[in-house]
C-alpha positions as CSV (number, residue, x, y, z in Angstrom):
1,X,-26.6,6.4,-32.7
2,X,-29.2,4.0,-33.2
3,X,-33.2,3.5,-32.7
4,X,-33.5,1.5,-29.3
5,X,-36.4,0.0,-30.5
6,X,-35.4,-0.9,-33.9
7,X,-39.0,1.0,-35.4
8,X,-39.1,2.9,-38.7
9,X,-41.7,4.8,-37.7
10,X,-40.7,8.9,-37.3
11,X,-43.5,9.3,-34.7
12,X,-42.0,6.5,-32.5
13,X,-38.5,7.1,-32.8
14,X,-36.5,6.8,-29.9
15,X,-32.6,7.4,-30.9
16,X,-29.8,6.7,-28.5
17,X,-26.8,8.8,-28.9
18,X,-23.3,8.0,-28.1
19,X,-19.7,9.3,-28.3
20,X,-16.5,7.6,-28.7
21,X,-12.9,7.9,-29.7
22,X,-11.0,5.9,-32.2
23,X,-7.3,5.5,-32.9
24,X,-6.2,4.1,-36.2
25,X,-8.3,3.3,-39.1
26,X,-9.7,0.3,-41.2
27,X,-10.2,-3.1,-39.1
28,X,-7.2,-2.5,-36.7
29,X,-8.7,0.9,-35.6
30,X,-9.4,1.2,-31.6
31,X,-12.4,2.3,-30.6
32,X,-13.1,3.3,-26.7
33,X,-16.1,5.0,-24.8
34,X,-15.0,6.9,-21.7
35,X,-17.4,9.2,-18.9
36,X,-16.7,12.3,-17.9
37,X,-16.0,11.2,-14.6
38,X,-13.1,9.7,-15.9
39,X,-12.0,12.2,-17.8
40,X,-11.9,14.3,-15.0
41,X,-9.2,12.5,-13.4
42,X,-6.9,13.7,-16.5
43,X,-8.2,17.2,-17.1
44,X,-7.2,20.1,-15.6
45,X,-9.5,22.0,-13.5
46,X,-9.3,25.2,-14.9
47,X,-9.8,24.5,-18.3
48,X,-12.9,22.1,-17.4
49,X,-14.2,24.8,-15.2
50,X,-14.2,27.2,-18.1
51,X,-15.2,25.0,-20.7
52,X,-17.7,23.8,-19.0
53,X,-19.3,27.2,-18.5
54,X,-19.2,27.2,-22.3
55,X,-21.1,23.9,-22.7
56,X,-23.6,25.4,-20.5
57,X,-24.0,29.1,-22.0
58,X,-23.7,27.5,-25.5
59,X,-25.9,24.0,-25.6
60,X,-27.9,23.9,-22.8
61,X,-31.5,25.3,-24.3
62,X,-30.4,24.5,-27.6
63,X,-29.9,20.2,-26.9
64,X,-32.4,18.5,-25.2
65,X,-34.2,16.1,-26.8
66,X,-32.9,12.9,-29.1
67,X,-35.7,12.5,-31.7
68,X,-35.1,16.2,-32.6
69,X,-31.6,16.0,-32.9
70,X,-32.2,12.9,-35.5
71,X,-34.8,14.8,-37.4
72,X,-32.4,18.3,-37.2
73,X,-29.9,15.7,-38.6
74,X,-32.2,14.6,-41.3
75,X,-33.1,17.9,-42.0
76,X,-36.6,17.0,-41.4
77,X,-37.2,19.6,-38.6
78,X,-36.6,23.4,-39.6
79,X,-39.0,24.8,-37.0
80,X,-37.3,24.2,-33.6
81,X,-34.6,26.1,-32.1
82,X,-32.9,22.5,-31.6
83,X,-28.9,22.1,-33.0
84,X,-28.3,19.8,-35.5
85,X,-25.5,17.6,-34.7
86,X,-23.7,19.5,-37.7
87,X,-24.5,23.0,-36.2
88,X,-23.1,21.1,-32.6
89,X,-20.2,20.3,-34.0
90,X,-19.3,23.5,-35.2
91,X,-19.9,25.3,-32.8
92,X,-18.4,22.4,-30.2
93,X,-15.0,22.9,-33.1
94,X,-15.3,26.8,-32.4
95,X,-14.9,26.6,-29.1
96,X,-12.2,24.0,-29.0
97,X,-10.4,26.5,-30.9
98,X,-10.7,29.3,-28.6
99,X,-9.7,27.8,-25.4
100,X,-7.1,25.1,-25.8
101,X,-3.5,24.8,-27.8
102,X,-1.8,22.2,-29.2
103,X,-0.6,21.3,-25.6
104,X,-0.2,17.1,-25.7
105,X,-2.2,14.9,-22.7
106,X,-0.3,11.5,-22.0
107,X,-2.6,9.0,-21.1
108,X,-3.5,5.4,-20.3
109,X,-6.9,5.8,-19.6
110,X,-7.8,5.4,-23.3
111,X,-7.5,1.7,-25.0
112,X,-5.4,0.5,-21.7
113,X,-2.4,1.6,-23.1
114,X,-0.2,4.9,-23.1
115,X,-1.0,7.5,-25.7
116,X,-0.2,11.1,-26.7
117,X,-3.5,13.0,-27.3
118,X,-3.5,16.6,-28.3
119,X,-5.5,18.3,-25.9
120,X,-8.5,19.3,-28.2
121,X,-9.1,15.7,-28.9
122,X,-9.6,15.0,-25.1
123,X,-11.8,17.7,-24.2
124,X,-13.8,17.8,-27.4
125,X,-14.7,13.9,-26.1
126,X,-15.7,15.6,-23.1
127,X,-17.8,18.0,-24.6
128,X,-19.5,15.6,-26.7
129,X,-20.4,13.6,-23.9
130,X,-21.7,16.6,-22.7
131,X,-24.0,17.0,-25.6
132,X,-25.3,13.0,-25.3
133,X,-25.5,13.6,-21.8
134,X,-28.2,16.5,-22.8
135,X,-29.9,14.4,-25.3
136,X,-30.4,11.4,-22.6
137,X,-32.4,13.6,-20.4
């Protein structure tokens, strides 16, 4: 996340949101960005189909707009109907919980190099792209 134009100004704000994954920690930790589109050619069909019905039913009217997702994340905003990213990622963790295992994905499309993900780690990046996607509308 980060103000495109560098201002300090709350009226003028204009965040850009982004989601990645990382692999490893301190300085050595990996750090990729993937689309959706990309992620698709991994995912199975059915379980995208499904979860992204969930996206839809559960974010959809309540993620739309960057600057109120900041202030929601500031807690400078309790009017709106808007998710926080906290309140997002619960309920983003909720349903990762409901519809997928513990079922591994092997994959080289991440960090140019094979990996073993469990399943909830790949399509919780899709979901959160997802949500960014929302946010950039």
């Amino acid at each position: 996340m980060k103000d495109k134009d560098n201002n300090k100004n709350i009226d003028t704000l204009n965040m850009i949101w982004s989601s990645s994954i990382h692999k490893g920690s301190g300085k050595k930790a990996l750090k990729d960005t993937i689309s959706n589109n990309k992620l698709k050619e991994i995912l199975d069909k059915k379980k995208l189909f499904c979860l992204n019905i969930l996206l839809k039913k559960t974010f959809k009217q309540k993620i739309y707009d960057s600057k109120l997702f900041q202030l929601k994340n500031c807690r400078l905003d309790k009017e709106t109907e808007h998710y926080s990213p906290d309140e997002a990622l619960e309920l983003l963790k909720n349903i990762l919980d409901k519809q997928f295992k513990d079922e591994i994905i092997k994959t080289n499309i991440l960090f140019n190099k094979d990996y073993e993900y469990n399943e909830k780690i790949i399509y919780g990046l899709y979901a959160m792209n997802y949500i960014v996607e929302l946010l950039d509308k």
